[in-house]
C-alpha positions as CSV (number, residue, x, y, z in Angstrom):
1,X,-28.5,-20.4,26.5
2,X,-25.7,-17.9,25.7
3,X,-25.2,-19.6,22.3
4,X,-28.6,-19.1,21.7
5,X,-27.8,-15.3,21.0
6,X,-28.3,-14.1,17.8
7,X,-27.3,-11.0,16.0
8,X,-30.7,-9.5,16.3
9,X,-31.0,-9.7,19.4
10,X,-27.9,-7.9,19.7
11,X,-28.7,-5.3,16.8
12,X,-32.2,-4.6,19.0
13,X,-29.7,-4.2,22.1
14,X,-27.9,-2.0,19.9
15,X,-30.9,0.2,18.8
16,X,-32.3,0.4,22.3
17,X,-28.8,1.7,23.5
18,X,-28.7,4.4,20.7
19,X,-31.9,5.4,21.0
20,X,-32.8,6.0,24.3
21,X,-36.3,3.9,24.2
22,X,-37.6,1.1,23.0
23,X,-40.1,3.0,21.2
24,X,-37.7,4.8,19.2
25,X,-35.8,2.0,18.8
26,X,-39.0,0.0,17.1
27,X,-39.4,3.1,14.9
28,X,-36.1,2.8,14.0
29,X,-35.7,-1.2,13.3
30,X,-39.6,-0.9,12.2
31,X,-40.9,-3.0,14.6
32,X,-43.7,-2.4,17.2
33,X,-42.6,-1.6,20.3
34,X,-43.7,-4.9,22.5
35,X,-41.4,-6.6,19.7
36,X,-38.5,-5.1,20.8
37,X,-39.2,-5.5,24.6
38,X,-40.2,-9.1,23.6
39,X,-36.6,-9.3,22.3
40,X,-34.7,-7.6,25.1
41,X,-36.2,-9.6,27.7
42,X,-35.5,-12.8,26.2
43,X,-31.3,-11.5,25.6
44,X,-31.4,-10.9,29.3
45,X,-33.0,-14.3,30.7
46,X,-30.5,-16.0,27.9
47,X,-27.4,-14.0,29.2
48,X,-28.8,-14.0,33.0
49,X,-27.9,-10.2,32.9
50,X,-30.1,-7.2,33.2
51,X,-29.2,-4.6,30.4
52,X,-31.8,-1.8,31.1
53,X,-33.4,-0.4,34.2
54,X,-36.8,-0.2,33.2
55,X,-37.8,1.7,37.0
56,X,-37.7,5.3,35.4
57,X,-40.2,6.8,32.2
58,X,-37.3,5.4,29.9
59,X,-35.1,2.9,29.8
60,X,-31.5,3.3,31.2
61,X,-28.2,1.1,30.5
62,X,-27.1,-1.0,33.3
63,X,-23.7,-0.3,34.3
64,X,-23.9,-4.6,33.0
65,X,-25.3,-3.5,29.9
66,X,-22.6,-0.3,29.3
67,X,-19.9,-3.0,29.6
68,X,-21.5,-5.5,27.2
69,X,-22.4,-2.8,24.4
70,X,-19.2,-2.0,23.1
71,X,-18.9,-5.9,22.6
72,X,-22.1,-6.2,20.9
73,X,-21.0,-3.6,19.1
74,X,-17.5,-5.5,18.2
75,X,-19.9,-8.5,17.2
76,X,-22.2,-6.9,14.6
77,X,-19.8,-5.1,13.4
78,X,-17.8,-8.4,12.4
79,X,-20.6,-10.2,11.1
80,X,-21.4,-6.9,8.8
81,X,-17.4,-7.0,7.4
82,X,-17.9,-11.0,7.3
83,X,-20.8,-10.4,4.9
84,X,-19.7,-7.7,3.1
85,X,-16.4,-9.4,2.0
86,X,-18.5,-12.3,1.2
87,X,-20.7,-10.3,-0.9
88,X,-17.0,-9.2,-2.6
89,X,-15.8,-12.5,-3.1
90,X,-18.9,-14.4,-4.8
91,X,-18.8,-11.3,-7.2
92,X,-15.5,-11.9,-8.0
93,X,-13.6,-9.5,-6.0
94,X,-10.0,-10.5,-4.3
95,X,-10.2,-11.3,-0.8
96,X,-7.1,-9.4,-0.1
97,X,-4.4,-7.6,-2.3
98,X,-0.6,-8.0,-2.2
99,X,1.3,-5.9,-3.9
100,X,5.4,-5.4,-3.9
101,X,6.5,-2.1,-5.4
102,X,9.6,-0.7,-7.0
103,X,11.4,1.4,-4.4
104,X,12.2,3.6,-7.6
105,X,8.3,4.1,-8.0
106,X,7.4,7.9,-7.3
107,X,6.0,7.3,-3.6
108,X,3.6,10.4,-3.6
109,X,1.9,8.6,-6.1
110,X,2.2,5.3,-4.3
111,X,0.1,6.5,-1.5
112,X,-2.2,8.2,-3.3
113,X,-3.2,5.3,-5.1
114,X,-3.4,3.1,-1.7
115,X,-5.7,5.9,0.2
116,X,-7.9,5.9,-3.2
117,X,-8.1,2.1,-2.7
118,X,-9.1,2.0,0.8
119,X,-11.6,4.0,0.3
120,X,-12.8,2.1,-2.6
121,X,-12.6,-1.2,-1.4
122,X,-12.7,-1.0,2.4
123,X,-13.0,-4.4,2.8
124,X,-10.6,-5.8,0.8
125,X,-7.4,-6.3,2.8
126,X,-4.1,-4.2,0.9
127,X,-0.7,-6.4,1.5
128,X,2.2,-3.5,0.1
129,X,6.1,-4.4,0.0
130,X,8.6,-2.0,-1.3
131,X,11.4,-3.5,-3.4
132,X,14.2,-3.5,-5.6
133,X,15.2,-5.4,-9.2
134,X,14.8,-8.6,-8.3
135,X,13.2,-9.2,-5.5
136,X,10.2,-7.2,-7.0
137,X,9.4,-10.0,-9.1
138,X,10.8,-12.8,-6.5
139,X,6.8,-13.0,-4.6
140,X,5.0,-12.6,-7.7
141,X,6.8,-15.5,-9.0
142,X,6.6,-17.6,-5.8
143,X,2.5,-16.5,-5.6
144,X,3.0,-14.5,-2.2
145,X,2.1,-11.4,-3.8
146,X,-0.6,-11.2,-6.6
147,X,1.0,-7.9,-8.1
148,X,4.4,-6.5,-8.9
149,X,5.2,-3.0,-9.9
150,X,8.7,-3.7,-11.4
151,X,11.5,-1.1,-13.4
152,X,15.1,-1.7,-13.8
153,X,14.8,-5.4,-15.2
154,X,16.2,-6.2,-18.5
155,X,13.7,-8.9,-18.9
156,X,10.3,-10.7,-17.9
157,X,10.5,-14.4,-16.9
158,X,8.5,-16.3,-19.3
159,X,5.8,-17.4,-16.8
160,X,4.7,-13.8,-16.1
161,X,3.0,-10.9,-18.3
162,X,4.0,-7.5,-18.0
163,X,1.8,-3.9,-18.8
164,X,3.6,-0.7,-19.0
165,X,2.4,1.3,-16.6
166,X,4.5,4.7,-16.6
167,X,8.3,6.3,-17.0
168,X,9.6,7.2,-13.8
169,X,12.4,10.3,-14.9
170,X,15.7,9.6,-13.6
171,X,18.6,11.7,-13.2
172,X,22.1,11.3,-12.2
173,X,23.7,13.4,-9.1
174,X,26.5,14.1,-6.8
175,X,27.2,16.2,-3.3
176,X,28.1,19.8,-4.3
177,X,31.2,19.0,-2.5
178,X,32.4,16.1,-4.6
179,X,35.0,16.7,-7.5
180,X,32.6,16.1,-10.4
181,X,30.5,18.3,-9.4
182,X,33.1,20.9,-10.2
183,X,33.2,20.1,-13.9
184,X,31.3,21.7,-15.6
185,X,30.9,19.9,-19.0
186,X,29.8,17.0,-19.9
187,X,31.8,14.1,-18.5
188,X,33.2,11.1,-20.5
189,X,33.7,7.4,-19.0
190,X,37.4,8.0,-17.8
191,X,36.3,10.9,-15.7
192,X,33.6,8.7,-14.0
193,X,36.6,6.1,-13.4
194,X,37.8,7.5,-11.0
195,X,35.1,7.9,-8.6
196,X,33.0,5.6,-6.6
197,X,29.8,4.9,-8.1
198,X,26.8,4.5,-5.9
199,X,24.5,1.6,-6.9
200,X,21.3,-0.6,-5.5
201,X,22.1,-3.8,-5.2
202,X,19.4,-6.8,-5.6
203,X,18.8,-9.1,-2.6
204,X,18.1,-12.3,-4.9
205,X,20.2,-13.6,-7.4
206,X,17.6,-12.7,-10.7
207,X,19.3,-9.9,-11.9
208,X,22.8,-11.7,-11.0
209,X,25.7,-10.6,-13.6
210,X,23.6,-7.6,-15.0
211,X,24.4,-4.2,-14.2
212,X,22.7,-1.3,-14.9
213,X,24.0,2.3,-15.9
214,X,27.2,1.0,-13.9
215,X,30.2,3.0,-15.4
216,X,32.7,2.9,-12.5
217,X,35.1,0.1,-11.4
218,X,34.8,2.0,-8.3
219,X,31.6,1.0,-6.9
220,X,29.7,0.7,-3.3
221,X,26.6,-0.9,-3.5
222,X,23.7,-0.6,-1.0
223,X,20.3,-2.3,-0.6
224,X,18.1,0.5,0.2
225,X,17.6,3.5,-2.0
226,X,17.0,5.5,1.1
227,X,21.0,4.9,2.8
228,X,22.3,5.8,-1.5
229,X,20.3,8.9,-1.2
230,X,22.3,9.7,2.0
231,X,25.5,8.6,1.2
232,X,24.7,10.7,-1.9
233,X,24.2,13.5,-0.1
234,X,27.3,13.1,2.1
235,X,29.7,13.1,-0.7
236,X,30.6,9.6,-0.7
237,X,30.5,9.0,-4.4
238,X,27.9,9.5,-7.3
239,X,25.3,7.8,-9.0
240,X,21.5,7.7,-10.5
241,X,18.3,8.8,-8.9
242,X,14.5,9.1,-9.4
243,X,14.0,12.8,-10.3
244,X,11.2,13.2,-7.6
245,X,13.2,11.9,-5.1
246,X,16.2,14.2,-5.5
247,X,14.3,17.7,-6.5
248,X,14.4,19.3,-2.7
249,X,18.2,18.4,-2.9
250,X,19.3,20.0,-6.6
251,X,17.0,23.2,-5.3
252,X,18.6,23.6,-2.5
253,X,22.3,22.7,-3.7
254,X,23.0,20.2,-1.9
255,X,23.4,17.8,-4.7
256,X,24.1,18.5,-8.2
257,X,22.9,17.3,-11.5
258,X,25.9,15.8,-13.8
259,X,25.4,15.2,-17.5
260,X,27.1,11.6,-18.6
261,X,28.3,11.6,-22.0
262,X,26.5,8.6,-22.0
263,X,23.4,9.8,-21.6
264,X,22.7,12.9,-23.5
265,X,20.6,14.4,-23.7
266,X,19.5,13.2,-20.2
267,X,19.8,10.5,-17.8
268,X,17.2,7.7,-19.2
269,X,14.0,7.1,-17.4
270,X,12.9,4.1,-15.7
271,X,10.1,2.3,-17.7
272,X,7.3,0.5,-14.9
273,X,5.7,-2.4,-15.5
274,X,2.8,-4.0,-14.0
275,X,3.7,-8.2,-13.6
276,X,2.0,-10.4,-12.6
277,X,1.4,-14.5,-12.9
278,X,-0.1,-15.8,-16.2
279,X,-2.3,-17.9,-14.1
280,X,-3.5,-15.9,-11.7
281,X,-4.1,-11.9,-13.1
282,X,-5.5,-9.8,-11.4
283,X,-8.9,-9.1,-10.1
284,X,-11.3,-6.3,-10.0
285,X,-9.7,-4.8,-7.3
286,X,-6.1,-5.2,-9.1
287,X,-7.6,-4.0,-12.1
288,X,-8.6,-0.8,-10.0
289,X,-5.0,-0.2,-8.7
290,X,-3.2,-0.5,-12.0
291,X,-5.1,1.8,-13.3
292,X,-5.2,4.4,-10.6
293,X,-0.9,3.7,-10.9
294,X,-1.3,4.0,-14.7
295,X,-3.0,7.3,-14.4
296,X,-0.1,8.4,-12.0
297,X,1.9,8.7,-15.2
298,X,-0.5,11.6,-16.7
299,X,1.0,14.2,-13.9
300,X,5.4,13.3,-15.4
């Protein structure tokens, strides 16, 4: 009997519950109200549980049919997020988006971006990795995630495109403490020689025998931009940052900006691309998220 249930009975339960007779709950389902006893009484003999005592001018919940409400509840709600990602998919829509992201990708804009999409697509499931070089495009190419937000690579492999999405502004720093950060003037290659360099590091073996903006023989490399940034800030050496990232520091003094002969008149920025697998681009929903990350760019 109990798998004779169906999700209207449980819906009527619902009602009922909610609206404190099964009057008002007929109104509300638009259905007479013998129709929705009808119904009730049926869930009960089926389930062999009383859910309402019907002894006073209105119905009242069973301290059986409290505990089984929040579970019908559970049940209907399931069945509504079953159909609506359904609904999502035969239109076309991704059943779930994985993204990995460039750790040098502004992160105010990141989130921004993700709490616009979950509102947008509530029932499309967001997958989000945060990366560096390499292993940004590593999933994309192995089909785990269906996006990649990638900088810092000197090129695409062949079996993926690419979309510019935005320049993320860079600039190179140093502890107040350190000795460069004493010179003031610009400083030329042999100054930087002296002085350990502070660079991210990939954890796969894509960018392998490329460096980038490396111009000490001097240099610690880390796998995490969050440790460089502290290390940074702790005077162990110098090296590039994401503007954004660094601001709070150069404000307060704790870290200084140095100018590379180099790079005059400024530290480069970082160009971010969208990849993404030839066969498999992306869908609605990833069509939705580039663009809300492309629009990030309008605010630099």
């Amino acid at each position: 009997m109990l798998d004779a249930v169906s999700l209207d009975q449980l819906r009527t339960f619902i009602a009922a519950a909610d609206e404190g007779s099964f009057s008002a709950a007929g109104r509300k389902l638009r259905r007479a109200q013998s129709v929705v006893s009808h119904t009730l009484a049926n869930l009960e003999g089926q389930i062999g549980v009383q859910l309402f005592d019907r002894t006073g001018r209105y119905p009242r919940l069973t301290d059986e049919g409290s505990a089984l409400l929040a579970q019908a509840r559970l049940v209907v709600g399931g069945m509504d997020g079953f159909k609506a990602k359904a609904r999502t998919i035969s239109d076309g829509l991704e059943p779930e988006l994985s993204v990995v992201v460039d750790v040098m990708y502004p992160m105010t804009s990141l989130t921004d971006a993700v709490g616009a999409f979950r509102s947008e697509f509530p029932h499309t499931p967001l997958r989000l990795y945060v990366e560096a070089l390499g292993a940004v495009m590593q999933p994309v190419l192995a089909q785990t995630c269906r996006l990649g937000i990638s900088g810092s690579m000197p090129s695409v492999p062949e079996i993926l495109d690419a979309e510019k999405l935005l320049d993320v502004p860079m600039i190179t720093v140093t502890a107040s403490s350190h000795p460069l950060a004493s010179k003031n003037r610009i400083l030329r290659p042999v100054d930087l020689k002296e002085h350990v360099q502070l660079v991210l590091t990939d954890r796969t073996t894509l960018t392998e025998g490329t460096t980038f903006g490396v111009f000490s023989p001097q240099i610690w490399r880390l796998a995490d931009l969050g440790a460089k940034h502290a290390f940074l800030r702790a005077g162990f050496g110098w090296g590039h940052m994401p503007l954004a990232m660094v601001q709070d520091d150069l404000d307060s003094g704790k870290l200084v900006a140095l100018r590379l002969e180099a790079f005059q008149p400024h530290t480069p920025p970082i160009a971010m691309f969208a990849v993404f697998r030839k066969d498999t681009p992306p869908g609605p929903a990833g069509r939705w998220f580039l663009k809300r990350l492309r629009g990030a760019g309008d605010t630099h």
